[in-house]
C-alpha positions as a printed Julia matrix, in Angstrom:
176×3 Matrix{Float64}:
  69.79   92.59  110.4
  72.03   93.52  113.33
  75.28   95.17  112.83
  78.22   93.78  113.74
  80.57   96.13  115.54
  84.05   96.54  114.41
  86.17   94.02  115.98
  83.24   91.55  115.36
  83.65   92.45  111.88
  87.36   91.76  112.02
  86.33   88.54  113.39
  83.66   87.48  110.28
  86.13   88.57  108.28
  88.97   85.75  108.91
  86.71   82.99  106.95
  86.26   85.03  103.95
  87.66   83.42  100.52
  86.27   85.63   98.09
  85.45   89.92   98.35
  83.02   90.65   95.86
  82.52   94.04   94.86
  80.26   96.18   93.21
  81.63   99.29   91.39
  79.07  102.3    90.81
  79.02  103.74   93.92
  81.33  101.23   95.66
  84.71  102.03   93.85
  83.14  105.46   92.68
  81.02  108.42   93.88
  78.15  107.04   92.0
  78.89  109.38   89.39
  79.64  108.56   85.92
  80.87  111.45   83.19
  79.75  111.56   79.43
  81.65  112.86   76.62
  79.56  113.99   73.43
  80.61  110.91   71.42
  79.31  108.84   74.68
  82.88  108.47   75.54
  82.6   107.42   79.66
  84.73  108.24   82.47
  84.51  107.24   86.36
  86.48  108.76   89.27
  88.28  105.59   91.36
  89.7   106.4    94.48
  93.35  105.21   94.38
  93.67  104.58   97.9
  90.9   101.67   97.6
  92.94  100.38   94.52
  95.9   100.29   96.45
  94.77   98.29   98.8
  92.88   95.53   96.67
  96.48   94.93   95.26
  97.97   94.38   98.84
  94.66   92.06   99.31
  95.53   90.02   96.58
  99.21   90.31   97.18
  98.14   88.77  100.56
  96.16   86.06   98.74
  92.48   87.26   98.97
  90.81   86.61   96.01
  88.63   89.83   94.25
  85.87   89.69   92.05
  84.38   92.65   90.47
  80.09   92.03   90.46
  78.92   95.16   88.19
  75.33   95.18   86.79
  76.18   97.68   84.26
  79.37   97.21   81.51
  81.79   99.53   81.73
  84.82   99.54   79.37
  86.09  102.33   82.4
  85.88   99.24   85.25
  87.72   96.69   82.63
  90.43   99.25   82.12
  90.64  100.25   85.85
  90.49   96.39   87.28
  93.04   95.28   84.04
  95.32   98.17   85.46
  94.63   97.03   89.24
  94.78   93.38   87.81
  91.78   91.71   89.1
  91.49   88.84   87.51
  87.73   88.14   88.05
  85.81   91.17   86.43
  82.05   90.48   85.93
  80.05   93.0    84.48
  76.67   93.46   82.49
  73.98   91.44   84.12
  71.35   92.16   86.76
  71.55   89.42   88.32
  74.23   89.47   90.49
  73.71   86.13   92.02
  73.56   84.18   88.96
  76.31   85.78   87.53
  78.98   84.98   90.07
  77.51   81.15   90.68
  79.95   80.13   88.01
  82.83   81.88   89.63
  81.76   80.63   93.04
  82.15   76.83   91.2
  85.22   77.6    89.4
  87.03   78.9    92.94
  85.52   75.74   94.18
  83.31   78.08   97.39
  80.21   79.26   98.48
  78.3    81.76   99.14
  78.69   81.59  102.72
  82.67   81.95  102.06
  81.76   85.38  100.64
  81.88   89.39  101.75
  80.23   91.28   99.04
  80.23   95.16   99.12
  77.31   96.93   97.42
  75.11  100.33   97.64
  71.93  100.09   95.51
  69.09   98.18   95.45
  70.19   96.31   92.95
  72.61   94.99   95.74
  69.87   93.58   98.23
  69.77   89.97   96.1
  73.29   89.23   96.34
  73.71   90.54  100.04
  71.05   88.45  100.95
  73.02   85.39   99.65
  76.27   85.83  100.82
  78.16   85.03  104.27
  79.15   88.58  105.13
  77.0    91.34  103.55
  78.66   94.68  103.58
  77.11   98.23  103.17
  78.89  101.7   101.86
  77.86  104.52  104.37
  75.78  105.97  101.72
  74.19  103.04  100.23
  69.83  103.02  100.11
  68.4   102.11  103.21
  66.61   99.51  102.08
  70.11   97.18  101.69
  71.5    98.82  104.92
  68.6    96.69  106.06
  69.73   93.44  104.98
  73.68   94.05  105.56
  75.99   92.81  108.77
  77.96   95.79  108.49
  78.09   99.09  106.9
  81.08  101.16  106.5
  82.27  104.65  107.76
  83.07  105.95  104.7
  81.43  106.82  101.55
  81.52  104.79   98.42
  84.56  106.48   96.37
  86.01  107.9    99.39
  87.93  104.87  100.85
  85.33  102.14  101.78
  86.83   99.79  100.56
  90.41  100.32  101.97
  88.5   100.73  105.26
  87.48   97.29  104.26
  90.26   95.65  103.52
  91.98   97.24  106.65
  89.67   95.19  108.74
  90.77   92.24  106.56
  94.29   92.8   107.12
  94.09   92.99  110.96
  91.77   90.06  110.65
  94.52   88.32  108.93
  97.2    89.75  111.32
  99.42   91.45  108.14
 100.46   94.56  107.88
 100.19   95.78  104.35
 103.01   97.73  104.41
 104.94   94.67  104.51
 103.51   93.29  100.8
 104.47   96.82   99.58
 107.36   95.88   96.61
């Protein structure tokens, strides 16, 4: 797929209702830490949490798209307060259909943000596919635009800084 450069981007992303986002790799390094007991921990990068609370401050709904459950992600996104937190099945596209109805929107009204291969379904659905720098080739293929920075190092803020100018707001203005 062509990539979009990044005021084009900033352009696509004015008719977006709906970011979805995946979270291993995407909100984290891809790395997960065990306990003994099986006790799990991720690293979130605070900066992209920030600014998906300014997004939905600013009225952009967020919907966590997971494959695998965490209890980590539902305390992270209950902290964050994402409201739509979907976690646990493979499927990524059937999972958020009932979402998509509820919100009353389509696919093509929505940017999803992945990394894996388990990503390349979804992407291939949605209006505005998005890629973390170090996603697999293989979705960086089928994405409109990949970002500069690594998954868990500020993607998604880099994200959601495109939305912001897209939406001409300046987030500092929905800091309270």
């Amino acid at each position: 797929m062509k990539k979009l450069t990044r005021p084009e981007f900033v352009e696509r992303l004015k008719q977006v209702k709906l970011l979805a986002i995946d979270v291993d790799g995407v909100l984290t390094d891809d790395s997960i830490y065990f306990g003994p007991d099986g006790f799990e921990m991720k690293k979130f990068n605070i900066s992209d949490g920030f600014f998906m609370v300014l997004a939905m401050r600013a009225g952009l709904e967020l919907a966590i798209v997971s494959g695998r459950y965490s209890p980590a992600t539902d305390t992270r996104m209950k902290d964050l307060g994402v409201k739509h937190v979907l976690q646990g099945k493979k499927d990524k596209v059937e999972m958020i259909r009932p979402l998509l109805q509820e919100l009353g929107v389509g696919f093509s009204d929505i940017a999803f943000v992945g990394n894996e291969l388990l990503d390349i379904r979804l992407a291939k659905h949605v209006g505005l596919p998005i890629a973390v720098a170090d996603a697999n080739p293989e979705l960086i293929e089928e994405v409109a635009f990949v970002t500069e920075s690594k998954g868990g190092c500020g993607a998604l803020r880099e994200i959601l800084e495109c939305y912001f100018e897209a939406v001409d707001i300046d987030p500092k203005d929905l800091i309270k």
